[in-house]
C-alpha positions as a LaTeX table, in Angstrom:
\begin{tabular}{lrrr}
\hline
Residue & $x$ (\AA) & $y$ (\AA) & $z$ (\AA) \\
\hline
Unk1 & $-25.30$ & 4.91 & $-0.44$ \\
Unk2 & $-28.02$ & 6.72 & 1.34 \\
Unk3 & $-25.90$ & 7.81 & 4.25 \\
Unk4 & $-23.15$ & 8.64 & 2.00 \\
Unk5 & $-25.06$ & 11.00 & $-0.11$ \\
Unk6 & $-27.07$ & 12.23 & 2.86 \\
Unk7 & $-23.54$ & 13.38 & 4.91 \\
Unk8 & $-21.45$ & 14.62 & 1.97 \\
Unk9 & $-24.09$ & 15.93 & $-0.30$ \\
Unk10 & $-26.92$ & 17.20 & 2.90 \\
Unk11 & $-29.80$ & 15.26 & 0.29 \\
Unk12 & $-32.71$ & 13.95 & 2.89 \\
Unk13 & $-33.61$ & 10.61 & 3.29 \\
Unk14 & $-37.41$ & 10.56 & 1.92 \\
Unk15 & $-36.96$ & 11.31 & $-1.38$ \\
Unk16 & $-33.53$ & 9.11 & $-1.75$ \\
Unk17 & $-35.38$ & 6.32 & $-0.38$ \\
Unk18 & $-38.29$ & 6.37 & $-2.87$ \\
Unk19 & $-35.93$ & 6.62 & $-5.99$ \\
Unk20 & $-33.76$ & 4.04 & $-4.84$ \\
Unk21 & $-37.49$ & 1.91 & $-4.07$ \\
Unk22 & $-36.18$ & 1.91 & $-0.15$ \\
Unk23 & $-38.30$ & 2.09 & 2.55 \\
Unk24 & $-38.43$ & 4.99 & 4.94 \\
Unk25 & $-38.55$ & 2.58 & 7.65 \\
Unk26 & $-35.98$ & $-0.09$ & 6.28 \\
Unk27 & $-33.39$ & 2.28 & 6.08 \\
Unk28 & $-33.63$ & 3.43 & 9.19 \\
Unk29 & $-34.14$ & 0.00 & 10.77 \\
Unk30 & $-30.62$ & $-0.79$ & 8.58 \\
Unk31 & $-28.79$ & 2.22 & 10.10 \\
Unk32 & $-29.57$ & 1.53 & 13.45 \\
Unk33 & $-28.94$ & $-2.38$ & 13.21 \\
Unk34 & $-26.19$ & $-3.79$ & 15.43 \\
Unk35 & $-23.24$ & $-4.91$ & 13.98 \\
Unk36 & $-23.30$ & $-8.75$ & 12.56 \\
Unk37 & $-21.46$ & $-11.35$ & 14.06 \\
Unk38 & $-19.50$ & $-11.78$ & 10.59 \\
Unk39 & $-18.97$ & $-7.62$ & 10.72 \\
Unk40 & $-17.24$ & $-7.69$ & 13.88 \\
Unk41 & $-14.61$ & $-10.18$ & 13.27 \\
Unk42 & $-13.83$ & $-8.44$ & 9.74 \\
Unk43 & $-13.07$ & $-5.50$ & 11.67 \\
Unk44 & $-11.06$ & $-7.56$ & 14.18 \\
Unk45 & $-9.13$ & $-9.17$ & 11.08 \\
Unk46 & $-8.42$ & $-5.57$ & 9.56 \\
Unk47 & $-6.79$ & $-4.75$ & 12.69 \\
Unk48 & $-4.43$ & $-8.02$ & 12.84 \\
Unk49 & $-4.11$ & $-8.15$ & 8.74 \\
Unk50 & $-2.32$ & $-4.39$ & 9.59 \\
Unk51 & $-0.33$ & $-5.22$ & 12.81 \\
Unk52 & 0.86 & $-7.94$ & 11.06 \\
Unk53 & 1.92 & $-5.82$ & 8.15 \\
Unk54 & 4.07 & $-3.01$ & 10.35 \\
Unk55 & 5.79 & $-5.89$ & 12.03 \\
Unk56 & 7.08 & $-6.78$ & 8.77 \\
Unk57 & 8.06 & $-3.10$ & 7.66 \\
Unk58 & 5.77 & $-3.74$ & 5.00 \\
Unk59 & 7.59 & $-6.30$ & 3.31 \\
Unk60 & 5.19 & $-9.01$ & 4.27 \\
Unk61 & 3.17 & $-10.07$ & 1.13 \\
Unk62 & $-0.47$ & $-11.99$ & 1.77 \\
Unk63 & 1.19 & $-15.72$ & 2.08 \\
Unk64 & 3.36 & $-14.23$ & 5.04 \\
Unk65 & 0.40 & $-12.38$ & 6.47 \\
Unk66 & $-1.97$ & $-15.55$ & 6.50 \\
Unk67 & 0.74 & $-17.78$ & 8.15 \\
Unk68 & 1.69 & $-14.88$ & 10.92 \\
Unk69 & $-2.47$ & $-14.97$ & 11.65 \\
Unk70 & $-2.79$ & $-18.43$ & 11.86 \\
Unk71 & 0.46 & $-18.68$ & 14.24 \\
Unk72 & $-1.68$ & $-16.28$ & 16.76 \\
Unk73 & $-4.75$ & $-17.63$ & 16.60 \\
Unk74 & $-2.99$ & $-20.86$ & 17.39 \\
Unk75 & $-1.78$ & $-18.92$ & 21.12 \\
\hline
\end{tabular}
C-alpha cells in the first residue's frame, strides 16, 4: 500500500508509515527483501497457468489447466 500510494500519488514514506503504525525501517527492510521461496514459484506458476491457457485458445477451463501442469511437471 505504501509503495502504491508513494508511486501513483508522490505521498512520502514517513508520514504514511506512522499513520499506518509502520516502521520507517520495516518498510524499507520489506521493500528491499528478496523474493520468498513460495513468491518465486507463484510467479513461475503464473507463467505456466498462461502458456497453458494460449495452447488451448482459451478454451481450457481450470480442470484442463491443472491436468496439462501436472503432465509437465511429470517430464
Amino acid at each position: 500500500m505504501i509503495d502504491q500510494l508513494r508511486q501513483e500519488q508522490g505521498f512520502p514514506v514517513v508520514p504514511m508509515c506512522h499513520v499506518l503504525g509502520v516502521s520507517k525501517s520495516g518498510y524499507y527492510a520489506w521493500r528491499n527483501r528478496k523474493p520468498s521461496a513460495r513468491k518465486l514459484e507463484d510467479e513461475r506458476l503464473k507463467v505456466a497457468i498462461k502458456a497453458a491457457h494460449e495452447r488451448g485458445r482459451g478454451t481450457y477451463g481450470p480442470k484442463k489447466i491443472q491436468e496439462e501442469l501436472v503432465d509437465i511437471e511429470k517430464m
